[in-house]
C-alpha positions in Angstrom: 52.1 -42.8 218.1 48.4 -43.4 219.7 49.4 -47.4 220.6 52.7 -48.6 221.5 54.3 -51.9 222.3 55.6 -52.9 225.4 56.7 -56.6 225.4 54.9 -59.9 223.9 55.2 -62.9 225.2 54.5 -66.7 223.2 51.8 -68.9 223.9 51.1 -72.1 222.7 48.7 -71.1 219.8 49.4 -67.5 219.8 51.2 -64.3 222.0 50.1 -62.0 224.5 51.0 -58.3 223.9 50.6 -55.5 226.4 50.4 -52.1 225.0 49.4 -49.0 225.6 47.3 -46.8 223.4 46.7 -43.1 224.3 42.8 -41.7 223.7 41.4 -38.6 224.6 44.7 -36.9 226.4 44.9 -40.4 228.6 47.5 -43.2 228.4 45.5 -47.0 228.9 47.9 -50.0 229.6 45.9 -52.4 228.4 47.1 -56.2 226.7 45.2 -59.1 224.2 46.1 -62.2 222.7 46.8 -62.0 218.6 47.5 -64.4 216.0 51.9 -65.3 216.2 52.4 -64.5 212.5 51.3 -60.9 212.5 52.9 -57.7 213.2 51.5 -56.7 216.4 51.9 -53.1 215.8 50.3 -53.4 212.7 47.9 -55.0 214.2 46.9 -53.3 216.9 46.7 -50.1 214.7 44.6 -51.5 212.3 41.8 -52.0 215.0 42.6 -48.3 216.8 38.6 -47.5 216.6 37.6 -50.7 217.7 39.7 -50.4 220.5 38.8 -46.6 221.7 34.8 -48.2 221.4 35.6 -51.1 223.4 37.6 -48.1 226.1 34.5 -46.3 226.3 32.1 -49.8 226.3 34.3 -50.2 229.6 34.1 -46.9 231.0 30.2 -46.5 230.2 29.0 -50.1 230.6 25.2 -49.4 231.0 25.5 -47.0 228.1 22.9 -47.5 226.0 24.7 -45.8 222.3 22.2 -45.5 218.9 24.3 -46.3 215.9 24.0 -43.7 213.6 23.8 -44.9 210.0 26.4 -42.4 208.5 28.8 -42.6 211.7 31.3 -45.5 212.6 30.2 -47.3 216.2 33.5 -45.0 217.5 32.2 -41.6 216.3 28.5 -42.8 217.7 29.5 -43.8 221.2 31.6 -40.4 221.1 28.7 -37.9 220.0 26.9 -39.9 223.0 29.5 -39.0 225.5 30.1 -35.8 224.1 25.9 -35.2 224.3 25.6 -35.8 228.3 26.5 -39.3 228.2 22.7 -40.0 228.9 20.6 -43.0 227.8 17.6 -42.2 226.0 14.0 -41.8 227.6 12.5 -45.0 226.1 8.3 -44.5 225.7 5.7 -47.0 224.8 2.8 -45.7 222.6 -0.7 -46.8 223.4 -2.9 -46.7 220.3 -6.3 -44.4 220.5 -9.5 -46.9 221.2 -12.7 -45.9 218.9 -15.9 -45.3 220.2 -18.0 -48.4 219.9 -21.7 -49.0 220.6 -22.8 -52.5 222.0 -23.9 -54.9 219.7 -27.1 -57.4 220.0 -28.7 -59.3 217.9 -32.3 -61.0 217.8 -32.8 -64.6 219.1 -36.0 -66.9 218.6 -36.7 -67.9 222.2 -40.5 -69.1 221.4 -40.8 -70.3 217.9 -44.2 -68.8 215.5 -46.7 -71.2 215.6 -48.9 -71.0 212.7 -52.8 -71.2 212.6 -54.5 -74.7 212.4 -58.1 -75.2 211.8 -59.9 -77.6 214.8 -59.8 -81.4 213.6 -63.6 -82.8 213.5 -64.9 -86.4 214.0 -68.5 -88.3 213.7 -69.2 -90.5 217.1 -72.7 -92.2 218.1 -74.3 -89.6 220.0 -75.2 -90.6 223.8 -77.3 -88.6 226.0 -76.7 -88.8 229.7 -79.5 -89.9 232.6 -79.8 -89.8 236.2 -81.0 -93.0 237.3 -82.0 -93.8 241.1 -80.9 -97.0 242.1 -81.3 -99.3 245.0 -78.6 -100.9 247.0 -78.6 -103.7 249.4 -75.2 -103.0 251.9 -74.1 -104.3 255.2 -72.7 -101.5 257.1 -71.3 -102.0 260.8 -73.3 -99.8 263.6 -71.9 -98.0 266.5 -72.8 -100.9 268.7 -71.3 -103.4 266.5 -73.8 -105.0 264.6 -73.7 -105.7 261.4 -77.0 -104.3 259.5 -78.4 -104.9 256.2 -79.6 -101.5 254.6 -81.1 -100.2 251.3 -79.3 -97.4 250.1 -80.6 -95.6 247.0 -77.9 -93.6 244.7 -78.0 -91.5 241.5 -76.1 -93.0 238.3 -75.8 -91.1 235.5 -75.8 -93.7 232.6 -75.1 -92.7 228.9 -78.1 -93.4 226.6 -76.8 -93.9 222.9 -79.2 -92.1 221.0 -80.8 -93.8 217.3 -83.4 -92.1 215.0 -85.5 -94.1 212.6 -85.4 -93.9 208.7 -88.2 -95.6 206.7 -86.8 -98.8 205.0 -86.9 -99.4 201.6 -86.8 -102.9 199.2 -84.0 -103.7 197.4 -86.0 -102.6 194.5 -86.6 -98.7 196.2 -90.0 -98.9 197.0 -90.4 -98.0 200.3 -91.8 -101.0 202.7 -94.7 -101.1 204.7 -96.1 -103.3 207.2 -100.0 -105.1 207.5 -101.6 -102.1 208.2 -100.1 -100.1 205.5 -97.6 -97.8 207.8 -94.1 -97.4 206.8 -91.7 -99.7 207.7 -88.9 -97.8 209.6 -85.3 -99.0 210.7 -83.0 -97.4 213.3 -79.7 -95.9 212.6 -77.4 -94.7 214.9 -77.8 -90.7 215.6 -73.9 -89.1 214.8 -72.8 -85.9 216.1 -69.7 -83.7 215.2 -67.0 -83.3 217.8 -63.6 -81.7 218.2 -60.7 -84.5 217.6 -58.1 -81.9 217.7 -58.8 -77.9 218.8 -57.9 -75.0 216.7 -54.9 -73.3 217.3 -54.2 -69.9 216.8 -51.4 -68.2 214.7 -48.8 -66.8 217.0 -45.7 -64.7 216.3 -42.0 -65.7 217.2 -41.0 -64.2 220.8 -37.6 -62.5 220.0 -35.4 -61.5 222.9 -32.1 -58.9 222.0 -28.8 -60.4 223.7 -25.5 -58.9 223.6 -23.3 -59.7 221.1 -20.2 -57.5 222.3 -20.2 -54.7 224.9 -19.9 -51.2 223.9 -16.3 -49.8 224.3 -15.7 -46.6 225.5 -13.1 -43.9 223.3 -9.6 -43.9 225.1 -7.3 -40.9 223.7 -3.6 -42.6 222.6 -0.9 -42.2 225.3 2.8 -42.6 225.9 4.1 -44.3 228.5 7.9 -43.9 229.7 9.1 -47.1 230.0 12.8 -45.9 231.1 13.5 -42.4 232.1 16.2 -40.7 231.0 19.6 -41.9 232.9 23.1 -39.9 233.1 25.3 -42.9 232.8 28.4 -42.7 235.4 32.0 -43.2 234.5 33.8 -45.7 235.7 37.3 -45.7 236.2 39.7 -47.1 233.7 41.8 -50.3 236.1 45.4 -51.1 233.8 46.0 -54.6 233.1 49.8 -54.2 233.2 
């Protein structure tokens, strides 16, 4: 018989039975607390496996055991041991990176400016004249008097300028004086003169800035996160 029964003792809530199963050519003394209503033979052998798993759980406790999907957790920790009892090398994948060029795009740093005829006015027209003029000033001398002096300066004066029209009734015949000349009248003489320059049609400045930096093509790689381990066996310590 794989398990037997070597004594149970009561608790409170349920009993304490030490047993021994045999695995693998090797008797383990070993004891657990089960329900007080149950067989604990039957017991016991209903969870056999999960007893010989939890054996080798405590004899390989940094295993690290794949469950295979057609094998119980027993029969998977077994074909571990029985493979080297190794973990598995455990890798990370790095993905490939793609080529990629930089990117910019065109910014307006100067706005266009569009062309604008000049703005023109009409002003009186003045002409300008030098003009000598005399002073009287009091200047202070290098002995300390006080002297009166005529000083003559240039000033330029603006002259407005008028040109005369002959002068006409109110009923359009033009008028004329005693001796039979024309009557003329004086108008102010207008000139044309820049209110506003021209401007000149410009294109935008555009200046390329860097939208995102070109990335270089990096090949995929595999890191090894964990090596592969040989897992040591510890020894098997009897509770009874």
């Amino acid at each position: 018989m794989a398990i037997s029964i070597q004594s149970s003792r009561d608790n409170e809530h349920d009993k304490t039975v030490h047993f021994t199963i045999e695995y693998d050519g090797k008797d383990y003394k070993w004891h657990g607390d089960i329900p007080k209503d149950v067989d604990a033979q039957d017991y016991f052998d209903a969870k056999s496996d999960t007893l010989k798993a939890e054996i080798l759980r405590k004899r390989y406790p940094q295993a690290e055991v794949p469950q295979h999907i057609s094998r119980s957790a027993l029969e998977s920790f077994e074909a571990w041991v029985s493979a080297g009892a190794k973990n598995a090398e455990v890798k990370q994948e790095i993905p490939a990176i793609k080529k990629k060029a930089a990117v910019y795009e065109d910014v307006e740093v100067e706005p266009a400016i569009e062309a604008k005829d000049a703005v023109m006015g009409e002003r009186h027209k003045e002409l300008e004249e030098e003009e000598e003029v005399t002073k009287t000033v009091i200047e202070k001398s290098d002995s300390g008097k006080y002297l009166e002096k005529e000083v003559t300066e240039t000033e330029v004066k603006k002259i407005p300028q008028y040109e005369e029209v002959p002068l006409y009734a109110a009923n359009g015949k033009a008028k004329k004086d005693e001796d039979g000349n024309a009557v003329m009248h004086k108008i102010p003489k207008m000139e044309e003169y820049e209110v506003e320059p021209a401007v000149e049609a410009k294109a935008a400045v555009t200046e390329k800035r860097l939208v995102s930096e070109a990335v270089k093509a990096v090949a995929k790689k595999e890191l090894i996160i964990k090596p592969e381990a040989v897992i040591e066996k510890k020894a098997w310590v009897n509770s009874h």
